[in-house]
SESE-903161 format. One line per field, with one value per residue: residue number from 0; residue in three letters; z, y, x of N, C-alpha, C in turn. Coordinates in steps of 0.02 Angstrom, whole numbers, plus 50000, padded with zeros to 5 digits. Layout:
BEGIN
num	c(NUM ...) .
residuo	c(ALA ...) .
n.pz	c(Z ...) .
n.py	c(Y ...) .
n.px	c(X ...) .
ca.pz	c(Z ...) .
ca.py	c(Y ...) .
ca.px	c(X ...) .
c.pz	c(Z ...) .
c.py	c(Y ...) .
c.px	c(X ...) .
END
This chain:
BEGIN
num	c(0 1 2 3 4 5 6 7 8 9 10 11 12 13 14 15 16 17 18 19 20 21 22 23 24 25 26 27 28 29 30 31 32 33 34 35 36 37 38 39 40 41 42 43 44 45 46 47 48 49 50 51 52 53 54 55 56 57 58 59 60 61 62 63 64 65 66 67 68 69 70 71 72 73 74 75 76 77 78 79 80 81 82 83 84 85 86 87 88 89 90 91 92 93 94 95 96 97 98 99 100 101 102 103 104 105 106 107 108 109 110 111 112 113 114 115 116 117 118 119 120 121 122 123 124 125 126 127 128 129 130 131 132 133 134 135 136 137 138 139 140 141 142 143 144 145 146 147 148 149 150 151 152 153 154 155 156 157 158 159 160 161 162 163 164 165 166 167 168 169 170 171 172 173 174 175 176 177 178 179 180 181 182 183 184 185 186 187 188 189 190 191 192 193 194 195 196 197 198 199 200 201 202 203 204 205 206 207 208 209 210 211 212 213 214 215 216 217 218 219 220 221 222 223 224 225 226 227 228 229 230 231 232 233 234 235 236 237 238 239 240 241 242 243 244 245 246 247 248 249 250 251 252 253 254 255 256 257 258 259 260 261 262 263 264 265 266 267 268 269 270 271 272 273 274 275 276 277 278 279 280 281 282 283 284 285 286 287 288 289 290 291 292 293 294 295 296 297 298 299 300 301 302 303 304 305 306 307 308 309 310 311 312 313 314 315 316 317 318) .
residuo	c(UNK UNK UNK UNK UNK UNK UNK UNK UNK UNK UNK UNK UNK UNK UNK UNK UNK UNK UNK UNK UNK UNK UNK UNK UNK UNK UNK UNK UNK UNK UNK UNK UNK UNK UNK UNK UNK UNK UNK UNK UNK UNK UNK UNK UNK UNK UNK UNK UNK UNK UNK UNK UNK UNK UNK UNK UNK UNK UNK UNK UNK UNK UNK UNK UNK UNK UNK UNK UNK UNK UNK UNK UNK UNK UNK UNK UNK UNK UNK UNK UNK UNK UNK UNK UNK UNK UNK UNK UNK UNK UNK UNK UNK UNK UNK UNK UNK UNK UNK UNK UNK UNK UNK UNK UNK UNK UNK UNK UNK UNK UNK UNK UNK UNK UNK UNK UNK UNK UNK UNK UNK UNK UNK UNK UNK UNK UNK UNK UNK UNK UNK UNK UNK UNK UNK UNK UNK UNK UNK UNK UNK UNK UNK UNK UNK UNK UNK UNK UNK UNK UNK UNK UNK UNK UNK UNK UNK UNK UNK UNK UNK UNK UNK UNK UNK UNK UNK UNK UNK UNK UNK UNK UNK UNK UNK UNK UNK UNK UNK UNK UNK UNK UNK UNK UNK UNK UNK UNK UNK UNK UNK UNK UNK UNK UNK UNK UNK UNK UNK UNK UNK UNK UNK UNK UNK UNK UNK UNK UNK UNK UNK UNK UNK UNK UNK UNK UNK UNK UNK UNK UNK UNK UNK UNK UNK UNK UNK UNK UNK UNK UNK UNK UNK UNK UNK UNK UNK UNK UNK UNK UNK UNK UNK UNK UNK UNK UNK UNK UNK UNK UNK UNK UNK UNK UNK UNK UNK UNK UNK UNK UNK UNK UNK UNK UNK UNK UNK UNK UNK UNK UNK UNK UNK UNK UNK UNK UNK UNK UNK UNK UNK UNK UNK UNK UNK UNK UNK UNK UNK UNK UNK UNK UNK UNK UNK UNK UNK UNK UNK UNK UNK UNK UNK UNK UNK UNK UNK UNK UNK UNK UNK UNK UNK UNK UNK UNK UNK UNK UNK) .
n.pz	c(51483 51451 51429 51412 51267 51234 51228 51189 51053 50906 49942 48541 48412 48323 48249 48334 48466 48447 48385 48536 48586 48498 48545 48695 48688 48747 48797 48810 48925 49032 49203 49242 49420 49510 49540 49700 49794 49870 49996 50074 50215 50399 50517 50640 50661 50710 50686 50583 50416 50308 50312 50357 50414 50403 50372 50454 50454 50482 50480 50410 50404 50500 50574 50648 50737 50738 50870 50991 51106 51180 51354 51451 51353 51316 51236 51121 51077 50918 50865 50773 50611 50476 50324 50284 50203 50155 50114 50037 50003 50000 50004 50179 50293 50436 50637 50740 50816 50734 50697 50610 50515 50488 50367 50370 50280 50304 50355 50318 50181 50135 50193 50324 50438 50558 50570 50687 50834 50989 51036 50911 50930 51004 50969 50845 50889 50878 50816 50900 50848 50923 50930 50807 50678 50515 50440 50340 50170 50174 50144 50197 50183 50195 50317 50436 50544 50641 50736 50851 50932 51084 51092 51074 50976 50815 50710 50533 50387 50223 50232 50272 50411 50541 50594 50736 50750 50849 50874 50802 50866 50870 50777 50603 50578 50489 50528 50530 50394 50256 50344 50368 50257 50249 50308 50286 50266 50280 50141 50091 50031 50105 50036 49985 50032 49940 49896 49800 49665 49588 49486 49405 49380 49389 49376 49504 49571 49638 49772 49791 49700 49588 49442 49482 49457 49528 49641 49614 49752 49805 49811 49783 49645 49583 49499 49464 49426 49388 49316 49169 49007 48842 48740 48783 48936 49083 49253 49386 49516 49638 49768 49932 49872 49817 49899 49991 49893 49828 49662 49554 49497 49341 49254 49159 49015 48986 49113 49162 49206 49146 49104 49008 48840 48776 48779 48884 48990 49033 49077 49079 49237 49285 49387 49303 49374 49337 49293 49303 49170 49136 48999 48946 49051 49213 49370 49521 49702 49866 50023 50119 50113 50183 50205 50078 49970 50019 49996 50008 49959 49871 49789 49859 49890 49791 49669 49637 49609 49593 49477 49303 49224 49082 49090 49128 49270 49402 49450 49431 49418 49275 49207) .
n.py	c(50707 50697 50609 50519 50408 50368 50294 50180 50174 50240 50033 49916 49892 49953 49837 49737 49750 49738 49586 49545 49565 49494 49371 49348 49411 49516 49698 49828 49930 50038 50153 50277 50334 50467 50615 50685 50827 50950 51078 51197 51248 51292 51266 51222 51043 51074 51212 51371 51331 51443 51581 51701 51670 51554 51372 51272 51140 51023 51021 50938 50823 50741 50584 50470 50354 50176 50149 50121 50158 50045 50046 50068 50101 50264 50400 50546 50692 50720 50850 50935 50885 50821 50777 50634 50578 50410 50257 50172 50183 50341 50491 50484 50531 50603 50596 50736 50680 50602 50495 50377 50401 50293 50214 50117 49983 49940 50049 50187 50337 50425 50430 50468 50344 50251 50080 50022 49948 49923 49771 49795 49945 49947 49914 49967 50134 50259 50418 50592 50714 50825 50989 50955 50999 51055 51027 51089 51044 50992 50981 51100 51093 50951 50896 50836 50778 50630 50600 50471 50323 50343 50453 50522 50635 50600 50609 50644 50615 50665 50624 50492 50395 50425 50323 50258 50158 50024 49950 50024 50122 50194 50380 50351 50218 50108 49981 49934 49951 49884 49784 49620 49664 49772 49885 50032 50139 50319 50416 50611 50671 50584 50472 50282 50256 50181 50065 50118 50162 50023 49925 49904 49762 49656 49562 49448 49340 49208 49101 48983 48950 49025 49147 49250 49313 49497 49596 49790 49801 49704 49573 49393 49359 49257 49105 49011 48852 48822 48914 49002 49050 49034 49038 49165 49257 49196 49197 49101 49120 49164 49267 49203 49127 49240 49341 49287 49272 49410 49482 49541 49713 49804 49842 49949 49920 49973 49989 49879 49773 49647 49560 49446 49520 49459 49438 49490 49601 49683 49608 49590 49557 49402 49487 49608 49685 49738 49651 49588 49498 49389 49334 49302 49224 49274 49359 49359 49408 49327 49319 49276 49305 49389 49494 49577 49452 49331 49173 49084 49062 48949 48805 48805 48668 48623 48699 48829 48935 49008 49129 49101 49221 49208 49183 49054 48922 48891 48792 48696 48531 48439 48551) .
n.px	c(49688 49840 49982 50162 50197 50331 50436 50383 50301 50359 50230 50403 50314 50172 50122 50182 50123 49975 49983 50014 49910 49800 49854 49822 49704 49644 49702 49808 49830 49849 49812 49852 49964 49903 49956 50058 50000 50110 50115 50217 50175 50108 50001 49884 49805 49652 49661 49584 49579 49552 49677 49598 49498 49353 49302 49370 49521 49483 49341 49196 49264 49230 49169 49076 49199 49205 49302 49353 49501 49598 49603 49717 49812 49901 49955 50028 50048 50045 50117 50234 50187 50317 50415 50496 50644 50654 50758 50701 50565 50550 50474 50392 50285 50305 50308 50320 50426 50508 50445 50369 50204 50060 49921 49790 49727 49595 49520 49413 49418 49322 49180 49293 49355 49397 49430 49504 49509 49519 49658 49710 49695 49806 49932 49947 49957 49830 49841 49846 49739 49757 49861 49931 49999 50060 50198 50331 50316 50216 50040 49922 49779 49765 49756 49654 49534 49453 49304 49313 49239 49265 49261 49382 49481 49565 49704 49714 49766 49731 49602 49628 49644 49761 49924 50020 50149 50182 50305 50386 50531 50631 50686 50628 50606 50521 50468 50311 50282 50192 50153 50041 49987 49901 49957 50026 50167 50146 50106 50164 50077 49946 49931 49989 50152 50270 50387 50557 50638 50621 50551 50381 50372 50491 50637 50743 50867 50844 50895 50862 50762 50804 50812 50670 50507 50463 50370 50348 50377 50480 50401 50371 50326 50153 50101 49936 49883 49765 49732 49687 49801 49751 49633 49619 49669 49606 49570 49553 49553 49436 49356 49377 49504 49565 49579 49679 49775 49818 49772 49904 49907 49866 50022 50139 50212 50323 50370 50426 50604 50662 50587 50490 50437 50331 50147 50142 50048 49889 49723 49561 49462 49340 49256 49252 49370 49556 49692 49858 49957 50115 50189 50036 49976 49872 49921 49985 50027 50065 50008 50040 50177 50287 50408 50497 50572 50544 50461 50372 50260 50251 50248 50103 49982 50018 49992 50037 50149 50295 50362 50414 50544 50498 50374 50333 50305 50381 50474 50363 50282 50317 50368) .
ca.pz	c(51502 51394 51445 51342 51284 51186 51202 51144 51000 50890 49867 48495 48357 48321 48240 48403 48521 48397 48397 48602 48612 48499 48583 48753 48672 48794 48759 48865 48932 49112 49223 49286 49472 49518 49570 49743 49796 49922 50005 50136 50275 50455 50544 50687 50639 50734 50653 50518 50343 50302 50352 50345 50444 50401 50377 50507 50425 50498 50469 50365 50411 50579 50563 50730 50691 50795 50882 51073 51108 51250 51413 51460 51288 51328 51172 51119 51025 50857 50839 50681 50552 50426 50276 50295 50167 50165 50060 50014 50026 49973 50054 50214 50334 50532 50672 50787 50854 50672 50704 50538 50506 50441 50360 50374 50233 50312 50374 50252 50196 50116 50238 50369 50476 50587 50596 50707 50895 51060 51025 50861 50925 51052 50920 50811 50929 50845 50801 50917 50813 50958 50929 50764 50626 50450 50414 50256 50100 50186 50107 50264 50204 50184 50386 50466 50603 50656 50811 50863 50988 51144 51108 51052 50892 50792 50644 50458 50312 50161 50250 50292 50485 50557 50648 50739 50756 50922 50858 50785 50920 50851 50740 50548 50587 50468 50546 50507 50308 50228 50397 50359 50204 50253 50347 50253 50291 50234 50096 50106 50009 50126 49966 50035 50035 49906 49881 49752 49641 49568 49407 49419 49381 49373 49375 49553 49597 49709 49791 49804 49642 49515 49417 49467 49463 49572 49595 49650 49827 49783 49835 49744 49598 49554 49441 49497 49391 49366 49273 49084 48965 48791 48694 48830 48994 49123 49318 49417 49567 49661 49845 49978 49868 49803 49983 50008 49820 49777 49583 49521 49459 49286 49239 49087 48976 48993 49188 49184 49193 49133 49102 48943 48837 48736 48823 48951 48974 49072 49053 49127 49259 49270 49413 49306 49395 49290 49320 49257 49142 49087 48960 48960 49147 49265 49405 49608 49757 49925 50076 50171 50100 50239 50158 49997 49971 50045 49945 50068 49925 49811 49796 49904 49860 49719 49608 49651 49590 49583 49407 49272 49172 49032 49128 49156 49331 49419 49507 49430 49377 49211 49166) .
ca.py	c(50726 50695 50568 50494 50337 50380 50214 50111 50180 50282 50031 49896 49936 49950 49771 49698 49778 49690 49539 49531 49589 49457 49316 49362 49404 49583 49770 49834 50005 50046 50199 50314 50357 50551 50660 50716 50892 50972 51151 51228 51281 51269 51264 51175 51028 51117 51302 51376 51331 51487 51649 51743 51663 51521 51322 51218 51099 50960 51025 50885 50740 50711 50525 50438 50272 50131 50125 50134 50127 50020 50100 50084 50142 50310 50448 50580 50747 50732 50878 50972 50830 50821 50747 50600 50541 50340 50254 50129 50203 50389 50527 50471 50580 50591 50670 50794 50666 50579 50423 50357 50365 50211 50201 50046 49989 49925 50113 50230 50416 50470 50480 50461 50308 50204 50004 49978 49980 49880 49770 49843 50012 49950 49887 50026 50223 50319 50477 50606 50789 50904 51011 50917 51049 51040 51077 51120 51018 50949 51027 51102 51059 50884 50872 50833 50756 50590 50575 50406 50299 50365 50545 50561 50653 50556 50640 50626 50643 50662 50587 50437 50395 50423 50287 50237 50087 50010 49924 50099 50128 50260 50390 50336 50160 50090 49921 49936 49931 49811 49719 49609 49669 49801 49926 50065 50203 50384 50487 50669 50679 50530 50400 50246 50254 50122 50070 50157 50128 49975 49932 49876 49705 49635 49504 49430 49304 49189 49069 48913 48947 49053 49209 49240 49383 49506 49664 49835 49804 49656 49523 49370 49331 49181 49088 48955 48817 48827 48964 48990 49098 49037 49088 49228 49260 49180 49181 49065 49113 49225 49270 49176 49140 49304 49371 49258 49286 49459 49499 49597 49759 49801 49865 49967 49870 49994 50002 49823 49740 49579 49499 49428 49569 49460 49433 49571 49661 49672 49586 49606 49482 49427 49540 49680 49736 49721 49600 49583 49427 49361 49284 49290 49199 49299 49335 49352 49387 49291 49361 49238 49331 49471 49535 49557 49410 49293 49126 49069 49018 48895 48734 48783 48651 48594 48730 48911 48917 49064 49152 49132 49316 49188 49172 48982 48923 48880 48709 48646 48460 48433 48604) .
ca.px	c(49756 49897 50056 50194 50224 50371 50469 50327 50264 50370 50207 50363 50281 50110 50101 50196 50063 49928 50013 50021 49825 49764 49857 49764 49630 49667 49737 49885 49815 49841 49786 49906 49935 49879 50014 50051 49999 50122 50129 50241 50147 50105 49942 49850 49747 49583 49638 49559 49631 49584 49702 49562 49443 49307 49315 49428 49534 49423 49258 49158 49289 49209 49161 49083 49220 49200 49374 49365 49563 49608 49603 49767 49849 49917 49956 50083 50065 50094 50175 50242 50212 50386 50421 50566 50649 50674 50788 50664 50497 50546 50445 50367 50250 50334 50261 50369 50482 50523 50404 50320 50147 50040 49877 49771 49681 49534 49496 49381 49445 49270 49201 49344 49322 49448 49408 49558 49517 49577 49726 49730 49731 49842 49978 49959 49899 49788 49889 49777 49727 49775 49907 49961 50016 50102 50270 50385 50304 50158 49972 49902 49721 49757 49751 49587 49524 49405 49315 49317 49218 49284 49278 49443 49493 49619 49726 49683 49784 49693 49548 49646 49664 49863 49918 50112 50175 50207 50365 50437 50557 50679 50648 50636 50587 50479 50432 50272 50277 50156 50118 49974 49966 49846 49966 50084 50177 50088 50158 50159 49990 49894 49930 50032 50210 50293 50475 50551 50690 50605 50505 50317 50397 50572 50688 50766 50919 50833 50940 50850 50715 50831 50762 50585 50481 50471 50340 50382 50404 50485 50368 50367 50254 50153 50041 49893 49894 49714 49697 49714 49808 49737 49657 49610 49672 49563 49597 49508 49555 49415 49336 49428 49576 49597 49623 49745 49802 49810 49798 49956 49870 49893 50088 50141 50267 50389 50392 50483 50633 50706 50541 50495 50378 50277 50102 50146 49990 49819 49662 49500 49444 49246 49207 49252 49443 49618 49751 49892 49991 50177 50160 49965 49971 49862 49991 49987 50071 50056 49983 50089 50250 50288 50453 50542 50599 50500 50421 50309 50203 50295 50214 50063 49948 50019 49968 50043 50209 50335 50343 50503 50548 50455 50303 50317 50288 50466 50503 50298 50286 50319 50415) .
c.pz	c(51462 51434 51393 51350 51220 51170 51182 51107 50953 50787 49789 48444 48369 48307 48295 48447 48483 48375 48456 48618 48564 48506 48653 48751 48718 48758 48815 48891 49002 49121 49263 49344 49479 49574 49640 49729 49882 49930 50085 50182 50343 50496 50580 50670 50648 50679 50590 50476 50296 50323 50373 50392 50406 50407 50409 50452 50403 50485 50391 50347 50457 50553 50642 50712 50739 50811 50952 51072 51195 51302 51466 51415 51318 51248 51187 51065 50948 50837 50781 50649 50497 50369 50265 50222 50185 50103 50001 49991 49987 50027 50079 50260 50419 50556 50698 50818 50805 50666 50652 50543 50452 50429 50358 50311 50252 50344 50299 50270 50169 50136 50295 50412 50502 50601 50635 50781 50945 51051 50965 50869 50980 51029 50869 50840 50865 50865 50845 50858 50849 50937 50843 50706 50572 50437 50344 50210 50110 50162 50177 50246 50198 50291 50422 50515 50611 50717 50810 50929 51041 51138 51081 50978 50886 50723 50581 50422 50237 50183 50281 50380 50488 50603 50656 50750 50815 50934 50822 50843 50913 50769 50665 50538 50537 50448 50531 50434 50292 50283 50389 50286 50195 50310 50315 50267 50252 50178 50124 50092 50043 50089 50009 50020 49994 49909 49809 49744 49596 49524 49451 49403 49358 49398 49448 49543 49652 49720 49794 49727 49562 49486 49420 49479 49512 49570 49630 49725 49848 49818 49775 49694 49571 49505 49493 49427 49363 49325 49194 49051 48899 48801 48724 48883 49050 49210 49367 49480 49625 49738 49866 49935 49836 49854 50001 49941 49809 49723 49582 49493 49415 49301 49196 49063 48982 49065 49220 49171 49179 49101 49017 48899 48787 48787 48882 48961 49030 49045 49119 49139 49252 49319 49403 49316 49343 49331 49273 49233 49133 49074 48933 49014 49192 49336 49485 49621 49814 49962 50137 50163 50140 50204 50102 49997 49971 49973 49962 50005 49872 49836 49839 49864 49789 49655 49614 49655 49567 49486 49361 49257 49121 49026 49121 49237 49354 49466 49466 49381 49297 49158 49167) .
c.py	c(50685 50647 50543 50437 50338 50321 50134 50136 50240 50274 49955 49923 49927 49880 49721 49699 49732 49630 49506 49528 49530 49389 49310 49384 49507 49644 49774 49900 49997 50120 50213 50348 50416 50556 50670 50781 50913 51056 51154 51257 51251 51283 51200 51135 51058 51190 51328 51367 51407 51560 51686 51728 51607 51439 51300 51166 51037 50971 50996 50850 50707 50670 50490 50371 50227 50081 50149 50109 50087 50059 50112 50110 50206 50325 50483 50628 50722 50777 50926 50904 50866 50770 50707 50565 50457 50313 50200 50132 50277 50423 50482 50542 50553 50634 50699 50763 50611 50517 50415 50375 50337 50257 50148 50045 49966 49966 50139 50305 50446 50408 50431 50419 50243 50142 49991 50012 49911 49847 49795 49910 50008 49942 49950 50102 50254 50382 50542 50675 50833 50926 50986 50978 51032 51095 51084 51054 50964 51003 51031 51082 50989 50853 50887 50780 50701 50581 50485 50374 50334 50432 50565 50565 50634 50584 50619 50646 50629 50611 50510 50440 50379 50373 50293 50182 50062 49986 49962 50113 50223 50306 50348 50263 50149 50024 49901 49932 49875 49749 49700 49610 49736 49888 49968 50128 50262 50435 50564 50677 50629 50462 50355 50250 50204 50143 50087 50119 50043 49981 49914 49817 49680 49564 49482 49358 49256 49126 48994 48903 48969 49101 49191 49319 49405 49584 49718 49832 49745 49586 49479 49367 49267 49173 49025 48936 48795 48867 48958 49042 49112 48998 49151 49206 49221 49164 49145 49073 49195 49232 49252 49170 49209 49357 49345 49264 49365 49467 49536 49646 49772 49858 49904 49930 49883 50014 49912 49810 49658 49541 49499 49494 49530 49421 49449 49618 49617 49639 49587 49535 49471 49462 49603 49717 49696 49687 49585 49505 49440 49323 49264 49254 49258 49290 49353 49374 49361 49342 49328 49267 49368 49511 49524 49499 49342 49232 49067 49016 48984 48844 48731 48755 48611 48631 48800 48886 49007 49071 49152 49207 49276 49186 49084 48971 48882 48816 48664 48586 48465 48493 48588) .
c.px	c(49806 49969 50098 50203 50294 50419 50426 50304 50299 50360 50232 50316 50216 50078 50123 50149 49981 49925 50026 49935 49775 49781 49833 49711 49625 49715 49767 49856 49824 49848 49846 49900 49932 49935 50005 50038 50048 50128 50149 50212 50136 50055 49910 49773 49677 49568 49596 49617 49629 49627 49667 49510 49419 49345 49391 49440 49505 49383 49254 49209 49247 49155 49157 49127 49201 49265 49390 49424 49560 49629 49646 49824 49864 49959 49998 50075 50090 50163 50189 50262 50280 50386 50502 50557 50686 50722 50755 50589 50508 50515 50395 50346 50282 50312 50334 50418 50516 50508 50359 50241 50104 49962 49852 49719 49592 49484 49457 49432 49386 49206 49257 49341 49379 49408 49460 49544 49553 49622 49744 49761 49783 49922 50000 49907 49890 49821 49817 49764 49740 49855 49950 49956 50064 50170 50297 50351 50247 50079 49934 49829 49719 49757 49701 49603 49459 49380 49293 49265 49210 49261 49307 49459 49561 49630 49703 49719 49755 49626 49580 49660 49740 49861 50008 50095 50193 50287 50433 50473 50615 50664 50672 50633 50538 50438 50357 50244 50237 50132 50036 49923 49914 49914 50035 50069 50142 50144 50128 50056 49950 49917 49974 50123 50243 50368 50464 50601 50695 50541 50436 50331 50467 50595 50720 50806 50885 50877 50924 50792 50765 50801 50699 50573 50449 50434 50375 50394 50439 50480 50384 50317 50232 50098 50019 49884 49821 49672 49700 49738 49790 49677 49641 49639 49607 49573 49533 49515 49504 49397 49390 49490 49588 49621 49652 49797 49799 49817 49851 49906 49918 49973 50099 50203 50330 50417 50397 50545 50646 50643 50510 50428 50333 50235 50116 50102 49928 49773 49610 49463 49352 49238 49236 49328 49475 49671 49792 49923 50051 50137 50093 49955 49945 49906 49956 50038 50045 50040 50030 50175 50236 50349 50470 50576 50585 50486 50404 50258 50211 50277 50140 50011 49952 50010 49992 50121 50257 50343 50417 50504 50498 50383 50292 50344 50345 50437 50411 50355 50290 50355 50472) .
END
């Protein structure tokens, strides 16, 4: 049976480029992100996708997850999902009463699988699949369905599990953004929602540091003083600190501002992924930053130091 809880829970020339690649010892190439797909239509997560008859939207998401919600949580129709625009974020996915929804990253979408149950799912409700249908510029097969623990089937976009926010209160709230580091709003296509209007790295005014760099969502960026940039790139920082460190993923040269372009480019770490450099400096952001702005992680330790446009490490000893 169905109740509401509607007041709790509502992202040079050819010899310059040759000249950057064999002072890092690294080539500049980065992978471009895959387009959204949207289409106007409207159909009930359960219905068939096609007009005609056969395959349910859901059929071959259904994923047993292991996410018994707490057993006083109470749920709310999705709805006719919509497509809100944010001024920061861009298109966002809302259900029927213009309440965000999140994806968690520590969920699977192949195959479909919620890790977020009791105060988790109590913090952020599992979006349920009844009644939940696509409106104007949403891809009606991108909406499936997970069953979960309990029983209960819980929405899917693009295989990803829907979640709200407990702290969304009114519609177009998007309190939830980046909480944790692990929790962002849904684009139309499932993908995560990023602020827009900003480079893959730029320049910032900070008030107590002075120009430092700053990535697209504009977290700070840093360097660990242990790493090396010559005569290769080398980042020393892996496991445990790299989950407290995230790498910057690689950039393209021309999706920055302000920041200096020689030794601007990716290099490949040892296990294999890309990370990006100023300057040849493998770079970071904090996990301890929560908003733009933030610089939580200046001086921690002695060695993690906010980033100039030059790529030298702001306020360290001896700069």
């Amino acid at each position: 049976m169905k109740t509401s809880w509607r007041t709790a829970s509502l992202v040079a020339t050819a010899a310059a480029v040759l000249a950057l690649t064999t002072a890092c010892g690294q080539d500049n190439s980065t992978t471009p992100a895959s387009a959204a797909r949207n289409a106007g239509a409207t159909v009930a997560a359960g219905d068939d996708a096609n007009p005609g008859g056969g395959t349910a939207i859901g059929a071959g998401n259904g994923y047993g997850a292991d996410g018994d919600k707490d057993s006083t949580a109470t749920v709310t129709p999705a709805g006719e999902l919509t497509v809100a625009s944010n001024p920061e974020l861009g298109k966002v996915l809302t259900d029927g009463s213009g309440l965000t929804l999140y994806r968690f990253d520590k969920d699977t979408a192949e195959p479909p699988k919620s890790n977020c149950s009791g105060d988790c799912a109590t913090t952020w409700p599992p979006v349920p699949a009844d009644d939940a249908t696509a409106g104007a510029g949403i891809d009606r097969a991108l909406l499936g369905e997970v069953t979960r623990a309990d029983g209960s089937k819980q929405l899917t976009i693009g295989g990803w599990p829907a979640y709200r926010y407990a702290k969304d209160v009114n519609a177009g709230d998007v309190n939830g953004q980046g909480v944790g580091g692990t929790w962002f709003a849904l684009a139309p296509n499932g993908k995560k929602a990023e602020r827009t209007g900003m480079p893959g790295l730029s320049v910032r005014e900070d008030p107590r540091l002075g120009q430092i760099v700053v990535d697209r969502e504009g977290k700070t960026v840093y360097r660990f003083m242990k790493d090396k940039a010559w005569p290769k790139s080398v980042s020393n920082c892996t496991g445990a600190c790299l989950e407290k460190w995230p790498a910057v993923a690689p950039v393209a040269a021309d999706d920055t501002a302000g920041v200096k372009k020689k030794g601007l480019m990716p290099f490949t770490r040892a296990d294999g992924t890309r990370q990006m450099t100023v300057n040849c400096w493998p770079v970071y952001t904090f996990s301890g930053d929560k908003a733009p702005g933030d610089t939580n992680g200046q001086g921690v330790g002695g060695t993690w130091f906010a980033v100039s446009p030059d790529g030298k490490p702001v306020g360290a000893p001896g700069e």
